[in-house]
C-alpha positions in Angstrom: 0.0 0.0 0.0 1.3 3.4 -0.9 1.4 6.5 1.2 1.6 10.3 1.9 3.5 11.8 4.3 3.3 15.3 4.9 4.9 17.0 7.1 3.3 20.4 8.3 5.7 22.7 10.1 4.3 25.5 12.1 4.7 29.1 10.4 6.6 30.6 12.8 8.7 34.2 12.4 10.3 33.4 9.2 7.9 30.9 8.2 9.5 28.2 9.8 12.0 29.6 12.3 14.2 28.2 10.1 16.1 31.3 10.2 17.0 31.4 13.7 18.9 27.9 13.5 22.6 27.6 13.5 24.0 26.4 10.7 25.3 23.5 12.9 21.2 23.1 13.5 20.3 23.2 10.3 22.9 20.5 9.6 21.5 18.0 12.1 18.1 18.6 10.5 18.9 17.5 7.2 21.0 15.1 8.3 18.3 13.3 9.9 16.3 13.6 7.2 19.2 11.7 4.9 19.0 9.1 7.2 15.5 8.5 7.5 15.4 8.7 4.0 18.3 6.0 3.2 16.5 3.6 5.7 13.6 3.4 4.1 15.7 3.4 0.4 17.3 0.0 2.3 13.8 -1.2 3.5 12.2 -1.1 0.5 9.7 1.8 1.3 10.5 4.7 -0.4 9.3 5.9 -3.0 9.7 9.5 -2.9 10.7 12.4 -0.6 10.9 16.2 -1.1 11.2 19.3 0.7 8.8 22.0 -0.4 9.9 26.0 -0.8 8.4 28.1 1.9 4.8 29.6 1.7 5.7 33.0 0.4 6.5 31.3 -3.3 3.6 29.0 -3.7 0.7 30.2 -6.1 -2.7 29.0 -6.5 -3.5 28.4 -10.6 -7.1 28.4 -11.9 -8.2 28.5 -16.0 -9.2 31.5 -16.8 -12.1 32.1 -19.4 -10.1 31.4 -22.4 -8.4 28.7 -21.1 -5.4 29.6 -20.2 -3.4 30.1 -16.6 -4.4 33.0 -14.1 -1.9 32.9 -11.4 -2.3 34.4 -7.8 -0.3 34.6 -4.7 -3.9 33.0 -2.8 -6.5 32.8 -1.6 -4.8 29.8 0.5 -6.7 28.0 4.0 -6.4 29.4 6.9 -3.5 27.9 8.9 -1.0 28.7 11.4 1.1 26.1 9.7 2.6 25.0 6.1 3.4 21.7 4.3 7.1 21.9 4.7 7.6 18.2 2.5 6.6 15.0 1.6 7.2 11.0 1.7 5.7 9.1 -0.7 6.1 5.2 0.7 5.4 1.6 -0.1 4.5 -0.3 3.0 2.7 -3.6 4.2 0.4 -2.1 6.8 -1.0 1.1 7.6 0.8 0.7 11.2 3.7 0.7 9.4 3.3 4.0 8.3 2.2 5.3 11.1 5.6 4.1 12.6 7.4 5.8 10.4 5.5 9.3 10.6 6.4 9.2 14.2 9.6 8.7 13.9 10.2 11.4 10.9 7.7 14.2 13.7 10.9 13.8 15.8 13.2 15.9 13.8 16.1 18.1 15.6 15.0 21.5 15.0 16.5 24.4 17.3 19.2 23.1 20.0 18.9 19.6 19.0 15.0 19.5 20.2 12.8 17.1 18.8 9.9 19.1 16.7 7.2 16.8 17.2 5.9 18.3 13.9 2.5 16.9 12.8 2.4 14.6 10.0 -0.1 13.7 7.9 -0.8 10.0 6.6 -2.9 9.4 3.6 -3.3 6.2 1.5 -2.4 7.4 -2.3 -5.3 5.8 -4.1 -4.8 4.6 -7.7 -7.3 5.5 -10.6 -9.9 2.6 -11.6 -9.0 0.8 -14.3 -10.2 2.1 -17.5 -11.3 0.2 -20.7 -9.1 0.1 -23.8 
């Protein structure tokens, strides 16, 4: 079974706080990332991961009249926080995902504290089959 993690970071100053870690912080963060990551490459699980650009550069696109792309800084939700990335996973069991979403909300962030970050888990459902 395939699925989504997302990881929703809180917005913080600086979207993120992100900007108030040391560089040595920022380090640990990523590196704990890599290493969650080559786990589940090792396991079998992984199928995809990616860290997202900060809120301020997202866009919302909609079809315009005509057809073609109208592009606006919003209207986005309501929310104190943002999808800061994503897994994309093959596992046996729902628990199993779970298990690992846990384990990714722990994260270093400032001083080596774990985040505790939320993290959403959602089953990536496939299309029905279609009829050639």
């Amino acid at each position: 079974m395939r699925y989504m993690l997302m990881m929703h970071a809180p917005r913080g100053d600086g979207d993120w706080q992100v900007n108030a870690w040391t560089p040595e912080e920022l380090r640990a963060h990523i590196g704990f990332m890599k290493t969650i990551n080559l786990e589940l490459i090792a396991s079998g699980e992984w199928v995809d991961a990616q860290g997202l650009a900060m809120p301020a550069e997202a866009r919302v696109v909609r079809a315009g009249q005509d057809g073609k792309p109208v592009v606006t800084d919003g209207p986005f939700a309501e929310s104190k926080e943002f999808l800061a990335g994503f897994w994309i996973l093959d596992v046996p069991t729902t628990e199993r995902a779970y298990e690992i979403a846990s384990r990714i909300s722990t994260a270093p962030g400032k001083g080596g504290t774990p985040l505790h970050m939320p993290v959403e888990v959602r089953q990536v459902m496939s299309a029905p089959p279609t009829e050639a």
